[in-house]
C-alpha positions as CSV (number, residue, x, y, z in Angstrom):
1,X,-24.5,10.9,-6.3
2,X,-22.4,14.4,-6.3
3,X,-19.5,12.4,-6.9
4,X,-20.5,10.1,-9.3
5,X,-22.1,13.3,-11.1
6,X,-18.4,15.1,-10.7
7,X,-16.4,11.8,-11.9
8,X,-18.6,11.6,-15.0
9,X,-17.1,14.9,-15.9
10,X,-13.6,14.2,-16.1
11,X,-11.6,13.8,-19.7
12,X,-11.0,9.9,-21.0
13,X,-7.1,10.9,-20.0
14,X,-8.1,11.3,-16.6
15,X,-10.2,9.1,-16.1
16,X,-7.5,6.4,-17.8
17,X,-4.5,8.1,-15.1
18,X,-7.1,7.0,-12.4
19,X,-7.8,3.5,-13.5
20,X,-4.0,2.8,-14.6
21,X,-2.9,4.2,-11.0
22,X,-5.9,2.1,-9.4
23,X,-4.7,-0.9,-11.4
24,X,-0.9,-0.6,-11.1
25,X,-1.4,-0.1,-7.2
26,X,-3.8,-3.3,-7.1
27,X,-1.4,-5.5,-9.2
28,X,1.8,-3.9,-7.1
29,X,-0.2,-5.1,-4.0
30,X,-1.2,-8.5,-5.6
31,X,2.4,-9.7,-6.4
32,X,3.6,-8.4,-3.0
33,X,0.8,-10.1,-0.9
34,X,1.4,-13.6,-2.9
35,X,4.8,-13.8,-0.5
36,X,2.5,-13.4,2.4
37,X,0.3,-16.5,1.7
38,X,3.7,-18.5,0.6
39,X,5.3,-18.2,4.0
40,X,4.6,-21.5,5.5
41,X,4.9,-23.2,2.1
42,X,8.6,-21.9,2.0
43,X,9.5,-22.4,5.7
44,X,8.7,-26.1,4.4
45,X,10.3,-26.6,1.5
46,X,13.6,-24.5,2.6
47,X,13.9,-26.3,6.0
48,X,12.9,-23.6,8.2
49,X,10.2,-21.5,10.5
50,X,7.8,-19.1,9.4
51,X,9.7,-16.3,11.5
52,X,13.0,-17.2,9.0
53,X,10.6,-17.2,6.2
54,X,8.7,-13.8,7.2
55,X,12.3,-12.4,6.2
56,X,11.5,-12.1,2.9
57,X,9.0,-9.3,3.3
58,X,11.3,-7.3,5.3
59,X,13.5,-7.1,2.2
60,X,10.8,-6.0,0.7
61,X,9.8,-3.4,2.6
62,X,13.2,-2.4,3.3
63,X,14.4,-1.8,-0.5
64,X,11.1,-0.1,-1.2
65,X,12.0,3.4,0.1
66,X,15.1,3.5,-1.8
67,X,13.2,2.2,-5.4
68,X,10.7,5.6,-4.3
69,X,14.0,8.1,-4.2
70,X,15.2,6.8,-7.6
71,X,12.0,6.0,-9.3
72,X,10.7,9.5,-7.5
73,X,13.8,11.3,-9.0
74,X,13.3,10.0,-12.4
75,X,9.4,11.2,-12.6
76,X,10.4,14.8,-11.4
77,X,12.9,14.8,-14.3
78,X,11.3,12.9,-17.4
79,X,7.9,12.8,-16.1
80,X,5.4,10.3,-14.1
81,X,3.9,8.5,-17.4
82,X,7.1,6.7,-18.5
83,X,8.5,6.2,-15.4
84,X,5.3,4.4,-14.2
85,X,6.1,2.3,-16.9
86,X,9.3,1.3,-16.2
87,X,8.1,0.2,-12.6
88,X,5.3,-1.7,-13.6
89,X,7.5,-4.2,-16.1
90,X,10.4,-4.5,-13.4
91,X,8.5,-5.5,-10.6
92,X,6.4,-8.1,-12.6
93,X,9.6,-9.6,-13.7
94,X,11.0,-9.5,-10.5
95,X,7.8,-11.6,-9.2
96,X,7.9,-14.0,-11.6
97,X,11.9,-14.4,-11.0
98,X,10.5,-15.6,-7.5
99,X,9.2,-18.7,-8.7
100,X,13.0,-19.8,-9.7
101,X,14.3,-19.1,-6.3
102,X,17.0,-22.0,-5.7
103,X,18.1,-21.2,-1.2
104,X,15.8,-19.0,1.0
105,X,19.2,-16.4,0.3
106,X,18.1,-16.0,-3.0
107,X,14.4,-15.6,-2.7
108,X,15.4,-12.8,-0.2
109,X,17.7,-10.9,-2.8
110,X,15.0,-11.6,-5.3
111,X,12.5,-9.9,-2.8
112,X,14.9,-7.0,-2.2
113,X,14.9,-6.0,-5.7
114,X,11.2,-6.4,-6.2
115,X,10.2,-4.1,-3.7
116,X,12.5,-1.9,-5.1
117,X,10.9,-1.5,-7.9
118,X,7.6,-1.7,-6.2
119,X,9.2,1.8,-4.1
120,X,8.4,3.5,-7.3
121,X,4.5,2.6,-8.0
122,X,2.9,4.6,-5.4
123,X,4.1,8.0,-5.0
124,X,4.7,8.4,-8.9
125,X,1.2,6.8,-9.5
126,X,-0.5,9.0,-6.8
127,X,1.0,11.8,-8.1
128,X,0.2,11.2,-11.6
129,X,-3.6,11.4,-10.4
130,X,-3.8,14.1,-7.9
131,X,-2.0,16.3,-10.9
132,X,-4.4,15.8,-13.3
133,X,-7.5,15.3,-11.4
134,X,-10.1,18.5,-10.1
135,X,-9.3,19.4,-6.4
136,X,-12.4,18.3,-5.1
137,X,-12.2,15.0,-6.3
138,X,-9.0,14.6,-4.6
139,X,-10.5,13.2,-1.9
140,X,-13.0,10.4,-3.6
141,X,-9.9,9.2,-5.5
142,X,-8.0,9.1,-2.8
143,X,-10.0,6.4,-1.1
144,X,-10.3,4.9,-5.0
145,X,-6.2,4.8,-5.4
146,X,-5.6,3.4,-1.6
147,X,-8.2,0.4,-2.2
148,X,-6.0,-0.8,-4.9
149,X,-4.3,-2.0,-2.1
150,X,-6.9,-4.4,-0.4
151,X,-8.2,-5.2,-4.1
152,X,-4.6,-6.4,-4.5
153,X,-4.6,-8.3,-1.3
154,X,-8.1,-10.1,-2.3
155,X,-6.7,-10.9,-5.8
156,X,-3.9,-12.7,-3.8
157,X,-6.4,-14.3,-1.8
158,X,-8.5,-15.6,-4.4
159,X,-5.5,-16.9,-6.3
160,X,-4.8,-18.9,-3.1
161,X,-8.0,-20.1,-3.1
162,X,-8.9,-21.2,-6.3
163,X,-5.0,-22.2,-7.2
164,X,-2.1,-23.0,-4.4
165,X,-3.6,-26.6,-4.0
166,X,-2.5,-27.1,-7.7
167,X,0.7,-24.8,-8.7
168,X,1.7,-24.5,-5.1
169,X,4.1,-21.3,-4.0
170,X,6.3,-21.1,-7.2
171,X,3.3,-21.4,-9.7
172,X,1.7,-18.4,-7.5
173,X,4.6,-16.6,-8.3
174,X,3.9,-16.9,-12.3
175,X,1.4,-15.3,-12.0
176,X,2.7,-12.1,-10.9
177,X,3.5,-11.2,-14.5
178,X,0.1,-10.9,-15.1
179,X,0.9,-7.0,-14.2
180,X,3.0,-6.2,-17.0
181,X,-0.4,-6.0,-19.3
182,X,-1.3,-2.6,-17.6
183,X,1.5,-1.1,-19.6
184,X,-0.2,-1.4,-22.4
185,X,-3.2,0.6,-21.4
186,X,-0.5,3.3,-20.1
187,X,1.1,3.7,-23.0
188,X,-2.2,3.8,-25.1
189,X,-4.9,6.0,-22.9
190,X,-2.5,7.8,-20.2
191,X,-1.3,11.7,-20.8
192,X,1.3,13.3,-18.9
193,X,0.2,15.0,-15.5
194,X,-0.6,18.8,-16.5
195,X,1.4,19.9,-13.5
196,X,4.9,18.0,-14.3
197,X,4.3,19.5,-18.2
198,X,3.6,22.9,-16.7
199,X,7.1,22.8,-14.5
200,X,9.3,21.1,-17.5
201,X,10.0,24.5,-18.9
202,X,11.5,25.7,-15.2
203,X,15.2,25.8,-14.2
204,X,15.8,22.5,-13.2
205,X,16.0,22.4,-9.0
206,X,18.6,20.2,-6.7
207,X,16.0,17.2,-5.4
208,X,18.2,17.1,-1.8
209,X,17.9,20.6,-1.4
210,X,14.4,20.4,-1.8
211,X,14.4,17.9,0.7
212,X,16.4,19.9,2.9
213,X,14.7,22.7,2.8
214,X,11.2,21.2,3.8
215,X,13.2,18.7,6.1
216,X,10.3,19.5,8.8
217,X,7.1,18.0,7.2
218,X,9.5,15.5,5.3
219,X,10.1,14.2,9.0
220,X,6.7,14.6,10.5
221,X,5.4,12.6,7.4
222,X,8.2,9.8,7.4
223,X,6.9,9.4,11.3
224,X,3.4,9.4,10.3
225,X,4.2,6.9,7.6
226,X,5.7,4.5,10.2
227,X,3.1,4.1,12.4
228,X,0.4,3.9,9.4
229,X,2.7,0.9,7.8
230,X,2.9,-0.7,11.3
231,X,-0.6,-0.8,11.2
232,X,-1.6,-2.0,8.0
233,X,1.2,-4.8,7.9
234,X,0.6,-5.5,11.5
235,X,-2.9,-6.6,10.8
236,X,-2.4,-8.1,7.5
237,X,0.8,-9.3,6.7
238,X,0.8,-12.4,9.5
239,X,-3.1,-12.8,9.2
240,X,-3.4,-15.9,6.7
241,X,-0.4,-17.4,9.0
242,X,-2.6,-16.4,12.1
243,X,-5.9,-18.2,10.7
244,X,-4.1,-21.3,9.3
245,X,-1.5,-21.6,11.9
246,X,-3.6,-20.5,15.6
247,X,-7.1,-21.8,13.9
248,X,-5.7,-24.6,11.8
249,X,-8.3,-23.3,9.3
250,X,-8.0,-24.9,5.3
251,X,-6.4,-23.1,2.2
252,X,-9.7,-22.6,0.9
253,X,-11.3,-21.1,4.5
254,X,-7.9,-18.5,5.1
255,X,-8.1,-17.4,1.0
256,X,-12.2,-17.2,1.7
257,X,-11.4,-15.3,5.2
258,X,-8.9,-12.5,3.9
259,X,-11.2,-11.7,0.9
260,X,-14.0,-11.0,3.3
261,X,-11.2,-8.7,4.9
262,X,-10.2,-7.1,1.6
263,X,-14.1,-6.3,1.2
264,X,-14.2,-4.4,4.4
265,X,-10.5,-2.5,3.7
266,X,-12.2,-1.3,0.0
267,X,-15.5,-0.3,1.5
268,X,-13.3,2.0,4.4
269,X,-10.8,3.6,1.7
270,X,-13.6,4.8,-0.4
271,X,-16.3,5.7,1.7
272,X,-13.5,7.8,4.2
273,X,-11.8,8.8,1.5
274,X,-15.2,10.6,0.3
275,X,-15.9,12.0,3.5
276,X,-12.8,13.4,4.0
277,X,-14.0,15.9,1.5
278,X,-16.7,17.1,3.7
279,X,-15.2,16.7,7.2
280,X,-11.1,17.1,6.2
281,X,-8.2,15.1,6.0
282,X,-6.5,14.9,9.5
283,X,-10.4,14.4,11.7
284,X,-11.4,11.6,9.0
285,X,-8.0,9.6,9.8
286,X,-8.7,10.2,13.6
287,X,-12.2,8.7,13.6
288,X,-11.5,5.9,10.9
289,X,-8.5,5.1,13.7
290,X,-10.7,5.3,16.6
291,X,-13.1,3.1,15.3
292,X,-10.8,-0.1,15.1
293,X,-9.8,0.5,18.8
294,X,-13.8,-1.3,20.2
295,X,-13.2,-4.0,16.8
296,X,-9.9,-5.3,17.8
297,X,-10.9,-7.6,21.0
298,X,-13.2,-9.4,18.4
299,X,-10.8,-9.3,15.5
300,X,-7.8,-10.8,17.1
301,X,-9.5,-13.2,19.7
302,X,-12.7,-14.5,18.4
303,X,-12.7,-18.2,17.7
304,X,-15.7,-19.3,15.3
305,X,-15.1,-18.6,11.4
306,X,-18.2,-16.6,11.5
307,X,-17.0,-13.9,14.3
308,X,-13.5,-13.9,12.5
309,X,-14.9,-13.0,9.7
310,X,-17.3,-10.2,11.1
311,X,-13.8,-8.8,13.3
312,X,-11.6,-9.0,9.7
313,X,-14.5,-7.2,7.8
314,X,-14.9,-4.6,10.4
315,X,-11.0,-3.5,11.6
316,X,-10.0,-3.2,7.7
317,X,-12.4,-0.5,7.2
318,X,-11.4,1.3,9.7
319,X,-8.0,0.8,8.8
320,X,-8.0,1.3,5.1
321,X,-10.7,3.9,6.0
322,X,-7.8,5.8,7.7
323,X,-5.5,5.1,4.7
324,X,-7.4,6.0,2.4
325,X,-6.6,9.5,3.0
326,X,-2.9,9.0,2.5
327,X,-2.6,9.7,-1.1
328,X,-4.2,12.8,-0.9
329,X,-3.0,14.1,2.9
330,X,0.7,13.5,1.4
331,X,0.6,14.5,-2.0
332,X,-1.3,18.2,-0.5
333,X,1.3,18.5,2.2
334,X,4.0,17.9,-0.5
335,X,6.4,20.7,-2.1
336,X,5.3,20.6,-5.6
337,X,8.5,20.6,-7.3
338,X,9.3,17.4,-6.3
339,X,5.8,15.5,-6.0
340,X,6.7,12.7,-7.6
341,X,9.4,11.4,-5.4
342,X,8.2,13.0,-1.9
343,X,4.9,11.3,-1.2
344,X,6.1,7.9,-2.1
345,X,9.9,8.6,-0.6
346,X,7.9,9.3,3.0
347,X,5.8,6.8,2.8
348,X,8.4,3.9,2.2
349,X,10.5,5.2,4.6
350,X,8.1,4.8,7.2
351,X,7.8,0.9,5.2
352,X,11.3,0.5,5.6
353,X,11.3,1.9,9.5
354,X,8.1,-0.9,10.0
355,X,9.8,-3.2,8.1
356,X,10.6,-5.6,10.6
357,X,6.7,-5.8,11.8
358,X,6.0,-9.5,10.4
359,X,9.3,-10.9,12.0
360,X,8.9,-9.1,15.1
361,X,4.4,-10.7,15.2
362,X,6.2,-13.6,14.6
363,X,8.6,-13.7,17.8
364,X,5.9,-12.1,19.7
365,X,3.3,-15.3,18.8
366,X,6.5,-17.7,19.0
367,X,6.9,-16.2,23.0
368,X,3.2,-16.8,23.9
369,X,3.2,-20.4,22.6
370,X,1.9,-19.7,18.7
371,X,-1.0,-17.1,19.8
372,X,-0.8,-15.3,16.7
373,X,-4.2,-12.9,17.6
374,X,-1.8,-11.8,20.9
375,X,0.4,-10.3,18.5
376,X,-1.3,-8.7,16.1
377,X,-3.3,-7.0,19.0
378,X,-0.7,-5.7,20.5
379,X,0.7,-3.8,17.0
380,X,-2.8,-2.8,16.3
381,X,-3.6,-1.3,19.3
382,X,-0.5,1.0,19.5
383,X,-0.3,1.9,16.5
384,X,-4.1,3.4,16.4
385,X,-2.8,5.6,19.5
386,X,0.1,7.1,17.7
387,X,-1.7,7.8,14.7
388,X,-4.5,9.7,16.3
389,X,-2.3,11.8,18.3
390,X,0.2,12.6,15.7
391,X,-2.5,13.3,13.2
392,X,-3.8,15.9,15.6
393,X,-0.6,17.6,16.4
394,X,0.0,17.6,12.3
395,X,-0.4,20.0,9.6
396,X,-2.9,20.1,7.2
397,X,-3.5,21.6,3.3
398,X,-6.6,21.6,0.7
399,X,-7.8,22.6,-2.2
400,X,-4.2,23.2,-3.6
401,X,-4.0,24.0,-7.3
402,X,-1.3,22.2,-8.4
403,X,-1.7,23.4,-11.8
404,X,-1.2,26.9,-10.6
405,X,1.4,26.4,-8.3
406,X,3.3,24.9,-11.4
407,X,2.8,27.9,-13.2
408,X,3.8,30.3,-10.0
């Protein structure tokens, strides 16, 4: 009740930067994750496999860390509000532009310059938040901002449900504009993070030198970042192809099954997130981590609808239980002159670095005669090791006044 009680404090403007963050994360996630429900659709209907068609996320990914440099660059210079704007309109128009893809080639330059602009959303929107927001709800919104994610993912999943039988993959893609309405409650309700207004006055500083001069955590973070991606894709990007392909389950039983596993990823970000406040950042990723280890057996192999269910409800929270930290654990360990490009800038380099996960689960369950739960084992289960042990041997900072440290 401490948080609630704290959260009910907060200004309208903040509590608008959290919800427009929350939102344009969600919708950011939604628009990406309607690719990953279209893959077998557009093997189909462009004559190909659904390792060729998996393609089309690592473009995604891959243009992503290079959308959070410019976008990044832009909110340290004219400020996160606008910027997040910007993002918001191009990657909904980019989405939509999906559903007029004419070759397989131009769905993947399409995708390319979507998750460009989708580079941008995170790291400013994260930022915007943990600026403006009390330190010691950092840790609460945290887990609130990361289950945008996995609310995203179920938004995708209950658009597949309710409409792919009727619009198929190109109506899906129509829908992705549906994100360009959050502008509108940007523009309207959302102030400018205290911190960036608080630095504005400042000599301007050189962004790569920045870089340069905190080249250590940048690279301890990027490394972090790449195993966290690999884990997240690696047990969601292939799922839907996993229970339709491997289980030969119905549209309507995969869109059913991956909202039960977006329930279980929202429940872990928050409730991780708000524990991390109590117990710190780096031991509430280890033990969110550890947890999925004993889940995965029953996750990847079980072979009733029921126990799927149960093993996709159970790994996501303890893998969006470990992300949920991320916002918070990189925007703390960030230099704060550069805030709004650094978090996200890590964090989609390790997305471009694990960019090839959903092509590579692909060859893997194309090797081992279409056993999709092999592969996503396999990524899952190293990746949990890595993270754990680089967590440990990492760094870690809390309670930072940004405000103050923009006045310093």
């Amino acid at each position: 009740m401490s948080v609630i009680t704290e959260l009910k404090t907060l200004t309208p403007s903040q509590r608008s930067s959290i919800w427009a963050s929350y939102l344009g994360w969600t919708l950011d996630a939604f628009d990406f994750f309607l690719m990953v429900f279209m893959f077998s659709a557009v093997a189909k209907e462009f004559g190909t496999d659904v390792k060729a068609a998996a393609e089309a996320s690592f473009f995604t990914l891959a243009a992503r860390p290079f959308g959070a440099f410019f976008f990044g660059l832009l909110a340290d210079r004219f400020g996160r509000r606008p910027v997040m704007m910007i993002v918001i309109l191009a990657f909904s128009g980019f989405s939509v532009l999906s559903a007029f893809a004419w070759s397989l080639t131009s769905l993947f330059v399409i995708r390319a310059l979507f998750g460009f602009a989708m580079g941008g959303e995170w790291g400013i929107g994260a930022s915007l938040v943990m600026e403006s927001i009390p330190p010691k709800l950092r840790g609460p919104v945290s887990g609130l901002l990361q289950g945008g994610y996995p609310s995203g993912f179920f938004l995708a999943s209950l658009v597949f449900y309710l409409l792919f039988d009727h619009i198929g993959w190109r109506g899906m893609f129509l829908v992705g504009v549906l994100p360009a309405i959050l502008v509108f409650l940007i523009r309207m309700h959302v102030d400018e993070s205290p911190a960036f207004e608080a630095r504005k006055a400042k000599a301007r500083i050189n962004p790569l030198a920045e870089l340069a001069r905190n080249w250590k955590i940048a690279a301890y973070l990027v490394v972090l970042m790449t195993a966290f991606n690999f884990l997240s894709h690696g047990t969601q990007d292939l799922y839907p192809t996993f229970l339709k392909e491997q289980h030969k389950l119905s549209t309507q039983t995969a869109g059913l099954m991956a909202m039960v596993m977006n329930a279980g990823a929202i429940v872990g970000g928050i409730s991780f997130g708000i524990w991390s406040e109590t117990i710190g950042r780096k031991r509430a990723i280890i033990i969110a981590s550890l947890c999925a280890l004993p889940v995965i057996p029953l996750w990847a192999f079980a072979s009733t609808p029921l126990m799927l269910g149960l093993g996709a409800f159970l790994i996501q929270v303890c893998v969006q239980g470990a992300w949920g930290i991320v916002p918070v654990h990189l925007n703390e360990l960030s230099p704060g002159a550069v805030r709004g490009m650094f978090p996200g800038f890590a964090y989609q380099l390790g997305n471009l670095i694990a960019s090839r996960n959903a092509v590579l689960q692909a060859g893997i369950a194309a090797d081992h005669g279409g056993n999709y739960g092999l592969a996503l084992a396999i990524v899952a289960g190293i990746t949990v090791i890595v993270i754990v042990i680089w967590t440990a041997l990492g760094p870690e900072r809390r309670d930072v006044d940004f405000l103050e440290e923009a006045r310093a």
